[in-house]
C-alpha positions as CSV (number, residue, x, y, z in Angstrom):
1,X,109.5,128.9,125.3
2,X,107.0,129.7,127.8
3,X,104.4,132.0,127.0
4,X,105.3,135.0,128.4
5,X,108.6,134.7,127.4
6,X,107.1,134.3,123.6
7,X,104.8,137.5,124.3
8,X,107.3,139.8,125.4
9,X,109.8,138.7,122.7
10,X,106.9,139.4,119.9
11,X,106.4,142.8,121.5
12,X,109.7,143.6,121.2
13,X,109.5,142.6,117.6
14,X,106.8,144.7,117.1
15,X,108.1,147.8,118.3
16,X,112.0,146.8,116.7
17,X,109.8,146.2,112.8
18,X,107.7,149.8,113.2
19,X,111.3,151.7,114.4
20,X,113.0,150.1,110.9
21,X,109.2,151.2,109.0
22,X,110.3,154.8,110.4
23,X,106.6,154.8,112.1
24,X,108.0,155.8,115.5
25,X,107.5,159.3,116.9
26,X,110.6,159.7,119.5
27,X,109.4,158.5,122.7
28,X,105.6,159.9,122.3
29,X,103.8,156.8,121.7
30,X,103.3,153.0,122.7
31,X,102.9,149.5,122.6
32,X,101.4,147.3,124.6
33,X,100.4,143.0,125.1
34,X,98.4,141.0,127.5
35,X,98.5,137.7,128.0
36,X,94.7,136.7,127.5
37,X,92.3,136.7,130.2
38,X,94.7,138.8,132.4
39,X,94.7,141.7,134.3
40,X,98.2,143.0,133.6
41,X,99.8,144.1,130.1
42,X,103.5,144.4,129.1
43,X,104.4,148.1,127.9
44,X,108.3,149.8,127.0
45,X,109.5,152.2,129.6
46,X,108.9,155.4,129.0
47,X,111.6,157.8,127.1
48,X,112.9,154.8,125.5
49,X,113.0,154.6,121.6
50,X,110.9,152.0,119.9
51,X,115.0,150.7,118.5
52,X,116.1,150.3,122.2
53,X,113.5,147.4,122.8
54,X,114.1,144.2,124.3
55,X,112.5,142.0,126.5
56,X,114.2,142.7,129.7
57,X,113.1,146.3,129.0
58,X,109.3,146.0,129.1
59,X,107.5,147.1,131.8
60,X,104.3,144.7,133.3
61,X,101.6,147.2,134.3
62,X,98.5,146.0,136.2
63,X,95.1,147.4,135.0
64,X,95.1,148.9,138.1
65,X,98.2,151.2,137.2
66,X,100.4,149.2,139.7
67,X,104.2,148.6,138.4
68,X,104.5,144.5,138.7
69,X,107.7,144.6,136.8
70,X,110.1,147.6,135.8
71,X,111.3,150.6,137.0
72,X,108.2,152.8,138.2
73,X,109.5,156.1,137.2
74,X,109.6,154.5,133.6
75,X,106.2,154.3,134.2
76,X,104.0,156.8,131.3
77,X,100.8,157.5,132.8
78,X,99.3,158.6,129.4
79,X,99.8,155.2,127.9
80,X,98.2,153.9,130.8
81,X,95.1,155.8,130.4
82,X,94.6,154.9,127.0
83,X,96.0,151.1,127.2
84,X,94.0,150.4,130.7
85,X,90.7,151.6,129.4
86,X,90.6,149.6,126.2
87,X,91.8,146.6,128.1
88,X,89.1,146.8,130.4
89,X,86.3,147.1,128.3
90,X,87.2,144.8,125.6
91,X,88.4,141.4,126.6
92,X,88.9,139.9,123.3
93,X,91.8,142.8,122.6
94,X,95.3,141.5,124.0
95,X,97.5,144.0,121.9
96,X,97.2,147.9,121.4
97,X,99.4,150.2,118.8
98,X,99.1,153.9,119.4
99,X,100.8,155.6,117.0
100,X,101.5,159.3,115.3
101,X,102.6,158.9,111.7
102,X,102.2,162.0,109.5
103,X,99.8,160.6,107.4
104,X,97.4,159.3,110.7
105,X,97.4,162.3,112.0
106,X,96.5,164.2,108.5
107,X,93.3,162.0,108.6
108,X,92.4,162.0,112.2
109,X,92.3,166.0,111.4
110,X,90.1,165.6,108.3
111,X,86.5,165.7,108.9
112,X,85.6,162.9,106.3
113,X,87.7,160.7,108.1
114,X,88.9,157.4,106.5
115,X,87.4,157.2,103.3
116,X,86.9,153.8,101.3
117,X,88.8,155.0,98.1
118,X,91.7,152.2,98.3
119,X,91.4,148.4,99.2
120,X,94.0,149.0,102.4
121,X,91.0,151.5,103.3
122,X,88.3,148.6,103.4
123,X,89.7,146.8,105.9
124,X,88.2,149.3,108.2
125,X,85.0,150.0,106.4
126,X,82.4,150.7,109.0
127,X,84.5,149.8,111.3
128,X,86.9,152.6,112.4
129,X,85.4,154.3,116.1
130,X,86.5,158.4,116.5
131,X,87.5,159.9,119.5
132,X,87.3,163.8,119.6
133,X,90.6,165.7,120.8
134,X,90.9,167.0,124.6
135,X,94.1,167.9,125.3
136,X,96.2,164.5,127.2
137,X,94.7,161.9,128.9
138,X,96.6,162.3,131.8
139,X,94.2,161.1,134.7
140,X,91.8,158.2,134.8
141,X,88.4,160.5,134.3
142,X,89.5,160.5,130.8
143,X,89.3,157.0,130.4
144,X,85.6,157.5,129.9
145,X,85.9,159.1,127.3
146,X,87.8,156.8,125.5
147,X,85.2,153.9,126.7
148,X,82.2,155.8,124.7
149,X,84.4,155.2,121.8
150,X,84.7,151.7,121.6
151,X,82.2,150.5,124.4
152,X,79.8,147.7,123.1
153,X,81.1,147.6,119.9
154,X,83.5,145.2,117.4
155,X,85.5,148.0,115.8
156,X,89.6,147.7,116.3
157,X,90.5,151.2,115.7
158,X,90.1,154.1,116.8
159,X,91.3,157.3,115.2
160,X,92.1,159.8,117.9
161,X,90.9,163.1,116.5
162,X,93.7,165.9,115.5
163,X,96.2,163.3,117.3
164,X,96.7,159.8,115.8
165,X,95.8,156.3,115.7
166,X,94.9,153.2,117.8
167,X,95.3,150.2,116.3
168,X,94.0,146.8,118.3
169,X,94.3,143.0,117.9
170,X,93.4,139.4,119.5
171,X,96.9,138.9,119.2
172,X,100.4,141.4,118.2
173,X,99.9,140.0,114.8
174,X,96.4,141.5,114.3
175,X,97.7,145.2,115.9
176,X,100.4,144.8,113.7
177,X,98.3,143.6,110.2
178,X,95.7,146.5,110.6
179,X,98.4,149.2,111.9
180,X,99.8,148.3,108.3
181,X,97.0,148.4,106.5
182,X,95.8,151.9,108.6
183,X,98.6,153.3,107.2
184,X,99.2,152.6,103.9
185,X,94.8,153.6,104.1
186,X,95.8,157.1,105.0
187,X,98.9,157.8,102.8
188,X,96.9,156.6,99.9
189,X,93.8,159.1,101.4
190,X,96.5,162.2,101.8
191,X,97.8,161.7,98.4
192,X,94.7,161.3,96.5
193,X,92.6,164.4,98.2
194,X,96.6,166.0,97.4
195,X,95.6,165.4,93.8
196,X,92.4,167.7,93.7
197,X,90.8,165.0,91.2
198,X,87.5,163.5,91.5
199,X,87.5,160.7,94.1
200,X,86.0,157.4,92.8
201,X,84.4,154.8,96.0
202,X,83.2,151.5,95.4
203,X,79.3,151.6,96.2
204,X,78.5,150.4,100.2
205,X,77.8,146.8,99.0
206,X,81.0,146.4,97.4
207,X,83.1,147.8,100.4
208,X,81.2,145.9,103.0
209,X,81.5,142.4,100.8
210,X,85.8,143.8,100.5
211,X,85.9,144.5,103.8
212,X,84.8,140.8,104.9
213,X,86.4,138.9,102.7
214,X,89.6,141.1,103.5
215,X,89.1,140.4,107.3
216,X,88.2,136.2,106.7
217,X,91.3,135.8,104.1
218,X,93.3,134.1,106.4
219,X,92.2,131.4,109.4
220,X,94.8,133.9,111.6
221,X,94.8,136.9,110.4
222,X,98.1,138.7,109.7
223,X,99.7,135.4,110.6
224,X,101.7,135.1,107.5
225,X,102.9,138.6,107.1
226,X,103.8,138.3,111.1
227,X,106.3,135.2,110.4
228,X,107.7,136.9,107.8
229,X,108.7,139.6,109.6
230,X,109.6,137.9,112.8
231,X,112.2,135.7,110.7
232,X,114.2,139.2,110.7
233,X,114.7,139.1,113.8
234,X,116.8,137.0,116.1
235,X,116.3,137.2,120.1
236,X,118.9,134.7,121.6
237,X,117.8,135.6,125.5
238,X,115.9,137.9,127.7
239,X,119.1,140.3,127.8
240,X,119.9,140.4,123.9
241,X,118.5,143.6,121.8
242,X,117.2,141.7,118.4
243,X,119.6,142.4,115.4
244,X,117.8,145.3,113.6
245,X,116.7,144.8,110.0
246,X,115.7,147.5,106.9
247,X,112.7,147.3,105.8
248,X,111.4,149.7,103.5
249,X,108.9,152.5,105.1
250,X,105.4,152.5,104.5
């Protein structure tokens, strides 16, 4: 399998596992890969659900906002803005998630932000970038923005304020691993402020040595979890839509 053949059938995977996790919103948000080192990423078209998928479907958008493969009216020039600018700027990210669960959202709204009150919450621990809210990022000015966020810096995710979460990775398997974790992070955050009982947090030692030894667990990280869930899936060519699985949501 050639290599862009392999990327767009991961993609595909990735937006066929988070429709099953119930962690799609309609046609509002997106996906995206790169091959690395290239100026291009693969996207779905929009007004598609994240269940109608395949490889054939995807879109190849240039960094530029030039259609190279797809249907141009597919084309969502939102998901550009946001997928373009990170691209850009940070060359060791070759996957983007952009999502708007119920529980992101709740914690993009709170001022605290992501707190380090569960393990799948120190993952991110000094590591999370916020962007304020301003309406759509509709037009490339707004790509600035965005840039301030995550310009000269390591961090991987981005909570978008009042609207939801980016989630990035080397590879799908990263975006995937941390959109997990991000999640799980936040409905464990929603339900314990929920509670109204004394919050307990690990002292910042503790959470930075968790959050390294978290990040350096495995030689690829979210490798393993990846395989597992790509073994649910079975894409026999370029035209087939992968047989849909249940997993539980998250």
């Amino acid at each position: 399998m050639d290599e862009i053949t392999s990327l767009k059938n991961n993609l595909t995977i990735a937006y066929q596992a988070l429709a099953s996790m119930k962690l799609d919103n309609m046609t509002y948000t997106h996906l995206s890969a790169r091959l690395p080192g290239k100026d291009s990423f693969y996207i779905y078209p929009f007004g598609f659900l994240y269940s109608e998928v395949t490889p054939s479907s995807l879109l190849h958008v240039s960094l530029s906002g030039d259609v190279l493969e797809g249907k141009k009216e597919e084309y969502n020039p939102t998901g550009y803005a946001l997928h373009s600018a990170i691209y850009k700027s940070r060359p060791d990210i070759n996957a983007i998630f952009h999502l708007h669960t119920t529980a992101g959202v709740s914690v993009s709204a709170m001022e605290c932000g992501l707190l380090p009150i569960s393990q799948f919450a120190l993952h991110f621990y000094n590591r999370v970038s916020y962007q304020g809210y301003d309406s759509l990022v509709l037009d490339p000015d707004k790509q600035e923005e965005i840039l301030k966020s995550i310009m000269g810096k390591d961090n991987k995710t981005i909570i978008l304020r009042n609207h939801g979460t980016v989630t990035c990775g080397s590879n799908i398997q990263e975006a995937f691993f941390f959109t997990h974790h991000l999640e799980e992070a936040c409905k464990v955050q929603c339900l314990a402020l929920n509670s109204r009982e004394k919050l307990i947090m690990p002292n910042p030692v503790v959470c930075e040595k968790s959050c390294q030894q978290l990040l350096s667990f495995e030689k690829s990280l979210g490798e393993r979890d990846w395989k597992a869930i790509s073994r649910q899936f079975s894409i026999k060519d370029k035209n087939s839509i992968p047989y849909p699985f249940k997993l539980k949501a998250i």
